[in-house]
Short mmCIF file of the C-alpha atoms (twelve columns), coordinates in Angstrom:
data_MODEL
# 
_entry.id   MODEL 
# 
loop_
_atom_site.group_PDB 
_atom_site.id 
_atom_site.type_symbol 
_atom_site.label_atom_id 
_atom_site.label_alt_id 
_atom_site.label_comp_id 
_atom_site.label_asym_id 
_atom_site.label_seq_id 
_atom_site.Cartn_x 
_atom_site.Cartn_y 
_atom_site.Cartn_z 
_atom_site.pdbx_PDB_model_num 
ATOM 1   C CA . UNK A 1   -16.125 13.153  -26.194 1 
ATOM 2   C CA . UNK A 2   -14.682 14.683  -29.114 1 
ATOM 3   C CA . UNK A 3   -10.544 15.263  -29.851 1 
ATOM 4   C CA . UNK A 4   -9.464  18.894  -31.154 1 
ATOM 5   C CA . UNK A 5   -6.458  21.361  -31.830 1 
ATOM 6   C CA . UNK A 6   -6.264  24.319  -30.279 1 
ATOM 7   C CA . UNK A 7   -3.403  26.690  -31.363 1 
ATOM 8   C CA . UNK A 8   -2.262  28.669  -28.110 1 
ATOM 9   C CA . UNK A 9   0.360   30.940  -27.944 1 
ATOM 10  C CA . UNK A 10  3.137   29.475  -29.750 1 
ATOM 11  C CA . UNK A 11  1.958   25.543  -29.281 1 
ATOM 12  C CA . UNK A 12  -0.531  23.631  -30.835 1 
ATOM 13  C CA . UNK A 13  -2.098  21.437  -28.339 1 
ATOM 14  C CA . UNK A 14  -4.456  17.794  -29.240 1 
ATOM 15  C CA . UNK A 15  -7.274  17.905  -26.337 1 
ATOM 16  C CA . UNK A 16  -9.592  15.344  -25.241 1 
ATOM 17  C CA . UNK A 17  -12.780 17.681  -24.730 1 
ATOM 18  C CA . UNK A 18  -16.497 16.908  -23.303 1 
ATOM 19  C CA . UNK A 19  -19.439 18.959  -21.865 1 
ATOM 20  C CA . UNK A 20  -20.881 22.339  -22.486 1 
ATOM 21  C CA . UNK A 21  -18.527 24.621  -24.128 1 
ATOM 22  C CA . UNK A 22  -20.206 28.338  -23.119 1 
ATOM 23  C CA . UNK A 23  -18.797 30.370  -21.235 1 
ATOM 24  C CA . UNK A 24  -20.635 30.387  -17.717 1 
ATOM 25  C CA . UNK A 25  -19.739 26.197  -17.900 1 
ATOM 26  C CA . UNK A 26  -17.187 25.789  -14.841 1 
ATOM 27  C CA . UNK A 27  -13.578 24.115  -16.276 1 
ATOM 28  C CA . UNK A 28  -11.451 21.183  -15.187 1 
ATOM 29  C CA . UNK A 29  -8.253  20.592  -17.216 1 
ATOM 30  C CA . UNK A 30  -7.233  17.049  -16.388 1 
ATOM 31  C CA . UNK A 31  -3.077  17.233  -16.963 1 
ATOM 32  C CA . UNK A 32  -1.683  13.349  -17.484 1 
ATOM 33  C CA . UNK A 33  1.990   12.165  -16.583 1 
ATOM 34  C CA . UNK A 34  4.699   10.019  -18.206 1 
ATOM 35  C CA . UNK A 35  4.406   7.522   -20.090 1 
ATOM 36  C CA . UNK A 36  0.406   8.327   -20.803 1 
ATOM 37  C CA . UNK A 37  -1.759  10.993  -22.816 1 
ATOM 38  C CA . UNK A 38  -4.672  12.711  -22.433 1 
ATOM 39  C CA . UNK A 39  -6.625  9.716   -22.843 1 
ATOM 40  C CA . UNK A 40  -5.769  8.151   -19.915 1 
ATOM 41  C CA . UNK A 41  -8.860  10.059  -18.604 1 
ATOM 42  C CA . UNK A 42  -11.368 9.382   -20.821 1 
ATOM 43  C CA . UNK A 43  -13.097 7.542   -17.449 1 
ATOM 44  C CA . UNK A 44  -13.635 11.198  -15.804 1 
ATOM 45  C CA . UNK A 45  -13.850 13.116  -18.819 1 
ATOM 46  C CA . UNK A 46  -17.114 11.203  -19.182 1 
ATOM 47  C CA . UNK A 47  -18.036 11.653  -15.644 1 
ATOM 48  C CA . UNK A 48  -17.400 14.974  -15.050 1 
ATOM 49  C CA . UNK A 49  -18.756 15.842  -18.095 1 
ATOM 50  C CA . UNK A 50  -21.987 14.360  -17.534 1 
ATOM 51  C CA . UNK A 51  -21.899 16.186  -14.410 1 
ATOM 52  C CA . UNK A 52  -22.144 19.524  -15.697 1 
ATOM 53  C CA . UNK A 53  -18.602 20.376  -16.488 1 
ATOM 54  C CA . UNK A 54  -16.281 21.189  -19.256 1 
ATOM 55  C CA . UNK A 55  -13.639 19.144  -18.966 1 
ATOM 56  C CA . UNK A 56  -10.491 19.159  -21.365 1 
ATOM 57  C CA . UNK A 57  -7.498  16.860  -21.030 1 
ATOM 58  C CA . UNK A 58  -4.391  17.542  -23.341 1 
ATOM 59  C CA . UNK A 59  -1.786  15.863  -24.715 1 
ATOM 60  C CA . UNK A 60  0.771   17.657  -23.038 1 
ATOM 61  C CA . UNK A 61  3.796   19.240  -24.567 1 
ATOM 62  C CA . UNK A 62  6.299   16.308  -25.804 1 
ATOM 63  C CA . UNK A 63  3.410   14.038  -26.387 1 
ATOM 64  C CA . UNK A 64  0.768   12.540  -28.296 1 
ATOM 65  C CA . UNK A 65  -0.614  14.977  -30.758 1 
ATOM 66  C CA . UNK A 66  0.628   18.025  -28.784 1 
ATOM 67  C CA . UNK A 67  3.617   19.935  -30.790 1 
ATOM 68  C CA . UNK A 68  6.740   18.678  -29.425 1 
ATOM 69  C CA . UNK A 69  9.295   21.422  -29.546 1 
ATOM 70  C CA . UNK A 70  13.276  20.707  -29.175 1 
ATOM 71  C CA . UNK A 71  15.693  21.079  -26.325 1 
ATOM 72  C CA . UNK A 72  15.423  20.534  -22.657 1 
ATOM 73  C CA . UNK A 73  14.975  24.299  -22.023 1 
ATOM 74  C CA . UNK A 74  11.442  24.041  -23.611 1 
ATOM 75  C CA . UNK A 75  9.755   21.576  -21.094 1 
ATOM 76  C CA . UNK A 76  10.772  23.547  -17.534 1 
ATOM 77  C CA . UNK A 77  7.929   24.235  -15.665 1 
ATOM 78  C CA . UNK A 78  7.594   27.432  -16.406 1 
ATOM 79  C CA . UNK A 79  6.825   26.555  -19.956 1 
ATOM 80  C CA . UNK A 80  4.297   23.827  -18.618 1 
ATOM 81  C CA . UNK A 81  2.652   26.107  -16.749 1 
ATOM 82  C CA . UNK A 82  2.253   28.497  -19.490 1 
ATOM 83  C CA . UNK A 83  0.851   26.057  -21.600 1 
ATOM 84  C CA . UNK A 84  -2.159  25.418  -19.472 1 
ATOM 85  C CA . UNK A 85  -2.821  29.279  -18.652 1 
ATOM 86  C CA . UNK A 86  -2.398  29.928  -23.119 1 
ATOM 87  C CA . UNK A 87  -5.120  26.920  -23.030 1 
ATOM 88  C CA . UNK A 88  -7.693  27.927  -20.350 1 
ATOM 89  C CA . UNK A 89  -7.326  32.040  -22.453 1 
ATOM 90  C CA . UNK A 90  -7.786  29.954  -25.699 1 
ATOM 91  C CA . UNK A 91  -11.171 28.102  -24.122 1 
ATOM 92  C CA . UNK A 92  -12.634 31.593  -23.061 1 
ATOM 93  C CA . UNK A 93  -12.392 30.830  -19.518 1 
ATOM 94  C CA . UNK A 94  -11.645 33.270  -16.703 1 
ATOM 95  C CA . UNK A 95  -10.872 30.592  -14.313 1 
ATOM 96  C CA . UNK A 96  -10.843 26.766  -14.028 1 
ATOM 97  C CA . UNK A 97  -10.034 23.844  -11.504 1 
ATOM 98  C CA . UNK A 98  -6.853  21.670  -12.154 1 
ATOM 99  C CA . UNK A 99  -6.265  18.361  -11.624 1 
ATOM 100 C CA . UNK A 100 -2.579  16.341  -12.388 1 
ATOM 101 C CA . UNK A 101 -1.579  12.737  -11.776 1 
ATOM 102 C CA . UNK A 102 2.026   11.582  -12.657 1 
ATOM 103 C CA . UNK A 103 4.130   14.592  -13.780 1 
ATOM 104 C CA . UNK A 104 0.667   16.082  -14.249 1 
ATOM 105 C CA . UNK A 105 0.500   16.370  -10.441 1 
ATOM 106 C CA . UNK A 106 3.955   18.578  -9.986  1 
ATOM 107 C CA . UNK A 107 2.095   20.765  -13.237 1 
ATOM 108 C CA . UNK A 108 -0.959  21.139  -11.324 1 
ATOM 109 C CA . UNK A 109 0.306   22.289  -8.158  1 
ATOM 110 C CA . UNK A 110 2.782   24.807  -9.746  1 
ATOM 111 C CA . UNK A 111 -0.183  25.626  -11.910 1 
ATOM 112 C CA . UNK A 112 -1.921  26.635  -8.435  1 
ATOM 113 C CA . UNK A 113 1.153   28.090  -6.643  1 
ATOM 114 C CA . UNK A 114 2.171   30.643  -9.769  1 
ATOM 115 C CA . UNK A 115 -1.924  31.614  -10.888 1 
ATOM 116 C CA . UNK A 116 -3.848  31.728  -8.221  1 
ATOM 117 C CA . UNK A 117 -6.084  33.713  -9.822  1 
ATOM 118 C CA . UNK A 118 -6.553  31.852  -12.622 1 
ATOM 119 C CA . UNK A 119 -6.055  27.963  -11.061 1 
ATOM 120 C CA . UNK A 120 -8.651  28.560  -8.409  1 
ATOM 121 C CA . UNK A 121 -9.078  24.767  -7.030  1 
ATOM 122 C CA . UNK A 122 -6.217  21.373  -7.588  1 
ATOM 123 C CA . UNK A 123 -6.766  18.131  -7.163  1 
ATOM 124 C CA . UNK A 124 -3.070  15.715  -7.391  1 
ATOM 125 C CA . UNK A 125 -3.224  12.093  -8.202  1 
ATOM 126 C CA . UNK A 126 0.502   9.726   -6.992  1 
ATOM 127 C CA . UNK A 127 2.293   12.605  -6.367  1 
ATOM 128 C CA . UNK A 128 2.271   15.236  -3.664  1 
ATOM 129 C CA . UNK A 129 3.745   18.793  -3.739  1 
ATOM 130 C CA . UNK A 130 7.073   19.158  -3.346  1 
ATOM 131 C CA . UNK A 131 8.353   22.166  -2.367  1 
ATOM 132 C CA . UNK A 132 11.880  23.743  -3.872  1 
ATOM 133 C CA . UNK A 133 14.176  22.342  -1.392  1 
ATOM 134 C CA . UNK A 134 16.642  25.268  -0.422  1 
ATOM 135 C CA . UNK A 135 19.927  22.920  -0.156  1 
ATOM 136 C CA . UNK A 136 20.547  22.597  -3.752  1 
ATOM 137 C CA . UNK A 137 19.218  21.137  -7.437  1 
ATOM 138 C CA . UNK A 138 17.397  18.366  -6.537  1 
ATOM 139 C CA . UNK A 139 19.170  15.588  -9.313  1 
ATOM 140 C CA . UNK A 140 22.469  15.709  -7.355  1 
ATOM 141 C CA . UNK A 141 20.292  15.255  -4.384  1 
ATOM 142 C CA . UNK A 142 18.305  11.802  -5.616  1 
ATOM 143 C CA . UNK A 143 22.091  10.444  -6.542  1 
ATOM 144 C CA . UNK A 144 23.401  11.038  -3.342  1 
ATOM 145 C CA . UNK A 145 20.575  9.394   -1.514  1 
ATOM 146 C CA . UNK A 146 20.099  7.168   -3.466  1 
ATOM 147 C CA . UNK A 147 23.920  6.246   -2.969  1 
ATOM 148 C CA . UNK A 148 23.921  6.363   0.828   1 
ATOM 149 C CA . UNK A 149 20.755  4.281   1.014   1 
ATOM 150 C CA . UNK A 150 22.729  1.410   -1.259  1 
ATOM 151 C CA . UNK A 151 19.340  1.480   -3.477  1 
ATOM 152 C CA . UNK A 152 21.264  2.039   -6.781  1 
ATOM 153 C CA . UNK A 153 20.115  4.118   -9.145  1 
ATOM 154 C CA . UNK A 154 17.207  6.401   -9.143  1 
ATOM 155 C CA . UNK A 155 15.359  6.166   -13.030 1 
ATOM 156 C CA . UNK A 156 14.950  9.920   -12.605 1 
ATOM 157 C CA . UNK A 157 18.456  10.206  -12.424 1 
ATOM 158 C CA . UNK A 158 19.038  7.964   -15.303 1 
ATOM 159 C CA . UNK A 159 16.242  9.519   -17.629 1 
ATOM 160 C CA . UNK A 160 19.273  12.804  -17.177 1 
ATOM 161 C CA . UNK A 161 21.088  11.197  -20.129 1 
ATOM 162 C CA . UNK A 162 21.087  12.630  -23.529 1 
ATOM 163 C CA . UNK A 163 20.603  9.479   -25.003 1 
ATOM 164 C CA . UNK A 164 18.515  8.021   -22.062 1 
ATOM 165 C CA . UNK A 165 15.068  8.050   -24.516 1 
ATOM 166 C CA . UNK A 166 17.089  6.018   -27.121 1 
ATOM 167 C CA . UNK A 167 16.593  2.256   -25.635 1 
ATOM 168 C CA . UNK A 168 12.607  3.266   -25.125 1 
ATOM 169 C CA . UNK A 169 12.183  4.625   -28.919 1 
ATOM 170 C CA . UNK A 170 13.952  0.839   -29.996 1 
ATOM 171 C CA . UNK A 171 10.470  -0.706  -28.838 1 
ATOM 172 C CA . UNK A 172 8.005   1.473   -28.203 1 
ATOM 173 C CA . UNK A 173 5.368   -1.373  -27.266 1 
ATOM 174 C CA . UNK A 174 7.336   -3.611  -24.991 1 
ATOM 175 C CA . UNK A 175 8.548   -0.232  -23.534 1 
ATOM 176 C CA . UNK A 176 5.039   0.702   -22.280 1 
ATOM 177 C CA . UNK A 177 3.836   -2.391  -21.849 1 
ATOM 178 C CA . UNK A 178 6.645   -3.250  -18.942 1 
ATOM 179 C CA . UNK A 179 6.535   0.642   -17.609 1 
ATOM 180 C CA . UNK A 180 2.847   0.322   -17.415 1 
ATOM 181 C CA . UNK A 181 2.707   -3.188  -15.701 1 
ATOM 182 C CA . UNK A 182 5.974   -2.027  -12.967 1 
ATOM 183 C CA . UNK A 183 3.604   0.613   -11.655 1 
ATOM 184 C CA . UNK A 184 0.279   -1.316  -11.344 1 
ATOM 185 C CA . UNK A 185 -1.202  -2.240  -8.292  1 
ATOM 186 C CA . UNK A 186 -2.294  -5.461  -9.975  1 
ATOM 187 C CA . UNK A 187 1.407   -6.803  -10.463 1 
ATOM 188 C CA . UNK A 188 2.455   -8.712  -8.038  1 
ATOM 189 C CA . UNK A 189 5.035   -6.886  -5.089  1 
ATOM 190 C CA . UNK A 190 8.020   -8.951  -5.961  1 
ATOM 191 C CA . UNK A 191 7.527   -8.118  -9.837  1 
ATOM 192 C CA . UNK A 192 6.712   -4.490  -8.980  1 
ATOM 193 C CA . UNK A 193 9.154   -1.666  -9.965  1 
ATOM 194 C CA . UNK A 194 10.588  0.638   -6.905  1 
ATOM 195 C CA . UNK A 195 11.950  2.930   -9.425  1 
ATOM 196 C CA . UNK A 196 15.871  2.217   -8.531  1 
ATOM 197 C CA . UNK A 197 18.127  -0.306  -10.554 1 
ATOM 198 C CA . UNK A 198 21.674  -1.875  -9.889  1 
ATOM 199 C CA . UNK A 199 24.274  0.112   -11.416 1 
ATOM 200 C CA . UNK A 200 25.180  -0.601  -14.982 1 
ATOM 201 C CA . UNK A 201 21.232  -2.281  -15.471 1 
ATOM 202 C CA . UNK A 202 18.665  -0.862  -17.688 1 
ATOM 203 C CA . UNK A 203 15.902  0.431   -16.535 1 
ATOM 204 C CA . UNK A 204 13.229  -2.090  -18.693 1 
ATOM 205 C CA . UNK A 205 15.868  -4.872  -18.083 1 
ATOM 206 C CA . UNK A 206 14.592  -4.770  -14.284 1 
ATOM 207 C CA . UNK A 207 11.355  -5.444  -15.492 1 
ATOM 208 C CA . UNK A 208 9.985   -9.041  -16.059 1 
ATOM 209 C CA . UNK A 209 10.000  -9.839  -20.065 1 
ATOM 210 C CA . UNK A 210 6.949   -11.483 -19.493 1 
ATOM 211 C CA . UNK A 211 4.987   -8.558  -18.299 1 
ATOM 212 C CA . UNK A 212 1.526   -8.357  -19.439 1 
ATOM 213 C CA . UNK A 213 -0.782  -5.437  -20.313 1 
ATOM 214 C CA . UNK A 214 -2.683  -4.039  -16.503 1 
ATOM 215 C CA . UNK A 215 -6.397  -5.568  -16.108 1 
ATOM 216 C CA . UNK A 216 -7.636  -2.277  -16.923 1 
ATOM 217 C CA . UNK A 217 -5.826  -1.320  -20.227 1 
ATOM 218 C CA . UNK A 218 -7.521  -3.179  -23.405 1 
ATOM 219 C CA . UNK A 219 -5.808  -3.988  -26.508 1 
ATOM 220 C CA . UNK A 220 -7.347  -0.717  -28.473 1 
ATOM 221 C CA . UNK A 221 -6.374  1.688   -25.151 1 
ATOM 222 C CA . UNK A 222 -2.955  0.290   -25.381 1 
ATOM 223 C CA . UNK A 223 -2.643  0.867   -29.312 1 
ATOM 224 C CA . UNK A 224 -3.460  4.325   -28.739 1 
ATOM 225 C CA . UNK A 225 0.040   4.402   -27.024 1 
ATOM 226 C CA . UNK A 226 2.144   2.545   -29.064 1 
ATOM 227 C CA . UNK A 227 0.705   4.706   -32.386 1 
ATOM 228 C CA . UNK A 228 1.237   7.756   -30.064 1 
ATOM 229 C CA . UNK A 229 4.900   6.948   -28.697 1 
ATOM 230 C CA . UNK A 230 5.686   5.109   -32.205 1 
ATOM 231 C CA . UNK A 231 5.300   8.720   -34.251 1 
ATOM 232 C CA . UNK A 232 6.166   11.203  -31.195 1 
ATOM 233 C CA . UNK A 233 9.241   9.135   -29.450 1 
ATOM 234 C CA . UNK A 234 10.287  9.566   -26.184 1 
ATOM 235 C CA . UNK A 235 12.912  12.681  -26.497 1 
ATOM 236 C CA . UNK A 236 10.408  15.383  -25.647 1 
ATOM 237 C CA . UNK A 237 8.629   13.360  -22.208 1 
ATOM 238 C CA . UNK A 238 12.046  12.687  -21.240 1 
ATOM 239 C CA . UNK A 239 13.079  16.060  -21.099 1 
ATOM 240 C CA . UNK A 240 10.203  17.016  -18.357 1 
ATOM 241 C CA . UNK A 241 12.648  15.092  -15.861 1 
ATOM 242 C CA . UNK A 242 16.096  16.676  -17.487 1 
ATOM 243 C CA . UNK A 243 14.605  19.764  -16.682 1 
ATOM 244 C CA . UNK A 244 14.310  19.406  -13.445 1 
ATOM 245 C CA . UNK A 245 17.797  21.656  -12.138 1 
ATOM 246 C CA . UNK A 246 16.566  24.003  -14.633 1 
ATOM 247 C CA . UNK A 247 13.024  24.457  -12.582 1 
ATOM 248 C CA . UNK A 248 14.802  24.469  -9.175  1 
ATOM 249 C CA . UNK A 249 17.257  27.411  -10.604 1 
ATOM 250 C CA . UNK A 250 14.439  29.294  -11.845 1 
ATOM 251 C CA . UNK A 251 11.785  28.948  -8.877  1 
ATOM 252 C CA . UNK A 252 13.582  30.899  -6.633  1 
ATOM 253 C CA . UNK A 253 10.762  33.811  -6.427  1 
ATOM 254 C CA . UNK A 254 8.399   31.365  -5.030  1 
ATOM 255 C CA . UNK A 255 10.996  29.725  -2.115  1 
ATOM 256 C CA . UNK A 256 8.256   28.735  0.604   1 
ATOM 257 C CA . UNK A 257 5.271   29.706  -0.997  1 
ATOM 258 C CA . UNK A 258 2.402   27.784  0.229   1 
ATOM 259 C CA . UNK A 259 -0.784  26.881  -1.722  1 
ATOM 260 C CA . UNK A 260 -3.449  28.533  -0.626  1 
ATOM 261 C CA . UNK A 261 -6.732  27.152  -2.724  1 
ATOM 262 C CA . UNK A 262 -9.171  24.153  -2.289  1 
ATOM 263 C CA . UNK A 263 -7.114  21.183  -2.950  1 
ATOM 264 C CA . UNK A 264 -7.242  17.630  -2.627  1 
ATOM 265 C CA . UNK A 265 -4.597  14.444  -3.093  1 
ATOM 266 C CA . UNK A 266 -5.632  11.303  -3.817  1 
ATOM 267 C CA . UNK A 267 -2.784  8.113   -4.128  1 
ATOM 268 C CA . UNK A 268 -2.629  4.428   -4.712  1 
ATOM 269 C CA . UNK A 269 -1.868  2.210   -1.378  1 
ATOM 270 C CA . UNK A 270 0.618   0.546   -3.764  1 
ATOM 271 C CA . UNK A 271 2.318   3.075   -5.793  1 
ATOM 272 C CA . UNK A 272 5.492   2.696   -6.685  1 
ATOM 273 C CA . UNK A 273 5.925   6.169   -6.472  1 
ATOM 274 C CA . UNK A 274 5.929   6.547   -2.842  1 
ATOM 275 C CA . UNK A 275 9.108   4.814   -2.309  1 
ATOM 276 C CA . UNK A 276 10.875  8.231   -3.075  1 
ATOM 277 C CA . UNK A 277 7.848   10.768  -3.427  1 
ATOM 278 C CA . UNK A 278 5.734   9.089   0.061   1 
ATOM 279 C CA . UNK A 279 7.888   11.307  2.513   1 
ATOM 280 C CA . UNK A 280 6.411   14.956  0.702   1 
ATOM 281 C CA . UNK A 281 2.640   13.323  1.934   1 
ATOM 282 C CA . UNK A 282 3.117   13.514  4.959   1 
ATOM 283 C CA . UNK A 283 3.734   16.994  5.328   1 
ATOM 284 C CA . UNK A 284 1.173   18.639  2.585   1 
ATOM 285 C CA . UNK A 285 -1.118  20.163  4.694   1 
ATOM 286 C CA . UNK A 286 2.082   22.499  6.083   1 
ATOM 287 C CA . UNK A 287 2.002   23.984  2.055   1 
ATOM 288 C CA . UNK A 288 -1.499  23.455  1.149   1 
ATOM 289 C CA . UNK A 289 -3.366  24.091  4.106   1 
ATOM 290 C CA . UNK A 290 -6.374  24.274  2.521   1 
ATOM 291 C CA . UNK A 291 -6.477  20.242  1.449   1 
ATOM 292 C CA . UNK A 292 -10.005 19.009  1.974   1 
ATOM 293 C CA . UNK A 293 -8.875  15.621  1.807   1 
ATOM 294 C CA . UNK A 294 -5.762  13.244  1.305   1 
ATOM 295 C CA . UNK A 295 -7.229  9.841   0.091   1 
ATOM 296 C CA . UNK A 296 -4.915  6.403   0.091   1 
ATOM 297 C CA . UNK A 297 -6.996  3.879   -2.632  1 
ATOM 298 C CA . UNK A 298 -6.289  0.327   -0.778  1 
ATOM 299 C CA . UNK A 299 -4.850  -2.006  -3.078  1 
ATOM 300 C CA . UNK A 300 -4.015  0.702   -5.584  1 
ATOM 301 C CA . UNK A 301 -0.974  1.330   -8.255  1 
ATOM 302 C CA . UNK A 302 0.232   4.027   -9.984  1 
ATOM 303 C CA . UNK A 303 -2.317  4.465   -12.669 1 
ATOM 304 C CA . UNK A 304 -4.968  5.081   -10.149 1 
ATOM 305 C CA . UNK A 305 -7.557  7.181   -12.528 1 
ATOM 306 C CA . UNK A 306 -7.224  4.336   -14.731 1 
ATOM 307 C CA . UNK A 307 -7.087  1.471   -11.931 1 
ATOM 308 C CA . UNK A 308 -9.841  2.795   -9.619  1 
ATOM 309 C CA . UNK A 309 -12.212 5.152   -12.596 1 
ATOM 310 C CA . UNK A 310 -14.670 5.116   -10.003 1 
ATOM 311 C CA . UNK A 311 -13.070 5.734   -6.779  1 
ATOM 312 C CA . UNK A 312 -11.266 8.844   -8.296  1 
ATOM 313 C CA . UNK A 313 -14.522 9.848   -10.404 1 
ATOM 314 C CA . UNK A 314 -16.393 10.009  -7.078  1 
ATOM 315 C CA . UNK A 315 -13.711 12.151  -4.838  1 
ATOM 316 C CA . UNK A 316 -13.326 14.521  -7.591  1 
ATOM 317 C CA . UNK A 317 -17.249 15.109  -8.284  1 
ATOM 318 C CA . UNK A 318 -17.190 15.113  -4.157  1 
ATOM 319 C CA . UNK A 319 -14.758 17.700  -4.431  1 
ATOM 320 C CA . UNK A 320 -15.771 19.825  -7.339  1 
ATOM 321 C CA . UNK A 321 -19.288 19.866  -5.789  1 
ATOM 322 C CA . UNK A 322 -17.796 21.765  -2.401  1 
ATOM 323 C CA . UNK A 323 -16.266 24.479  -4.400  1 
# 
């Protein structure tokens, strides 16, 4: 594995690369979620790798050694999107197979659903698509649910603060270290996040001060982070969720589009993320009809390429090798 810049059209982007680099080599780009990087898959960058592919996993925009450009108008999907197209042009690739967990999931999909052409398999890890609901921006929606249901408040609808990133930049390590251990599947149920919090609570105050680093992420692995999230703050990751109204208003021309390619979904038994994502899972095969498989890990959490290397490095090769 080797780490690189690539300068795309108008972003420099840090990638995680492995495997043959010419230009008949099939690609998978590997797109992380929040609060990670691209190394959170150095497990299948290996694997796939080793496998015959080239596999590249970026920082994404916002993070890590990615540029990180200002304003929430920057990180809308569109712009997402486009980063991953500019990346797979910069590689010398015609085409390539894309696989998201976390807010890499939503990226993937969209990936699939706007370039067809170029995007010509997906795999999502935690979080199904989602198709633009037709009611309305979705924020308003989470608050008003979230209100009727007597849950409190949604962190997605908190992160829509200006300041929201400011009490995450204060402490960069404890910060990850409780957002990481909320999510696992090794925590146990009572100390496990469900993403909402009592009004007037912050978010890491929900979360036990004496959480402790995941099984899976060693000392080094979680340095990476802090160094990463230390230099690049939180501002730019946070503004993927801010964004959000902004990607509704500007999706229209794709309003019940289905995806059409190979795809597969793959979540944690016990992700916390299915306490307001789970309902979309049920229905993916109505707008991605072509899903070869929708895999629940038993005993799972959140960080399930991480949690379960193995289990995930296995359905992807399964599902690479059918295309």
């Amino acid at each position: 594995m080797r780490t690189r810049h690539i300068k795309t059209d108008g972003l420099i982007q840090q990638v995680l690369e492995a495997g043959h680099e010419d230009a008949n080599a099939p690609l998978v780009v590997l797109i992380h979620g929040f609060p990670e990087l691209g190394v959170s898959w150095r497990a299948q960058v290996q694997a796939l790798s080793q496998a015959g592919w080239h596999v590249v996993a970026p920082d994404m925009r916002g993070y890590g050694g990615t540029e990180k450009p200002k304003g929430v108008a920057n990180y809308a999907m569109l712009n997402l999107v486009g980063d991953m197209v500019d990346l797979v042009r910069a590689l010398g690739k015609a085409a390539c197979t894309v696989v998201g967990h976390d807010w890499g999931a939503p990226v993937a999909w969209h990936c699939a659903l706007l370039r067809p052409d170029l995007f010509t398999a997906v795999a999502g890890l935690s979080v199904p698509f989602q198709p633009r609901r037709v009611k309305g921006p979705p924020t308003a929606a989470m608050a008003a649910i979230s209100k009727r249901a007597g849950l409190g408040d949604l962190y997605i609808s908190r992160f829509q603060a200006p300041d929201a990133h400011r009490p995450l930049d204060a402490d960069p390590a404890t910060a990850l270290r409780k957002l990481f251990y909320a999510y696992d599947g090794a925590t146990p149920v009572d100390r496990r996040s469900t993403g909402f919090m009592p009004e007037g609570v912050a978010l890491l105050d929900t979360i036990d001060d004496a959480a402790t680093l995941p099984p899976w992420m060693g000392a080094a692995h979680f340095d990476d982070y802090v160094q990463a999230f230390s230099a690049g703050g939180f501002d730019g990751p946070l503004n993927w969720y801010r964004a959000l109204d902004l990607n509704w208003s500007s999706t229209r021309f794709v309003q019940d589009q289905r995806i059409l390619q190979p795809a597969l979904f793959i979540v944690g038994e016990d992700d916390p993320v299915r306490h307001y994502a789970g309902s979309a899972e049920a229905g993916l095969k109505d707008w991605v009809p072509n899903l070869t498989r929708s895999v629940v890990l038993p005993g799972a959490g959140h960080w399930i390429q991480q949690e379960r290397a193995d289990a995930v490095n296995a359905l992807l090769l399964d599902f690479l090798g059918e295309l």
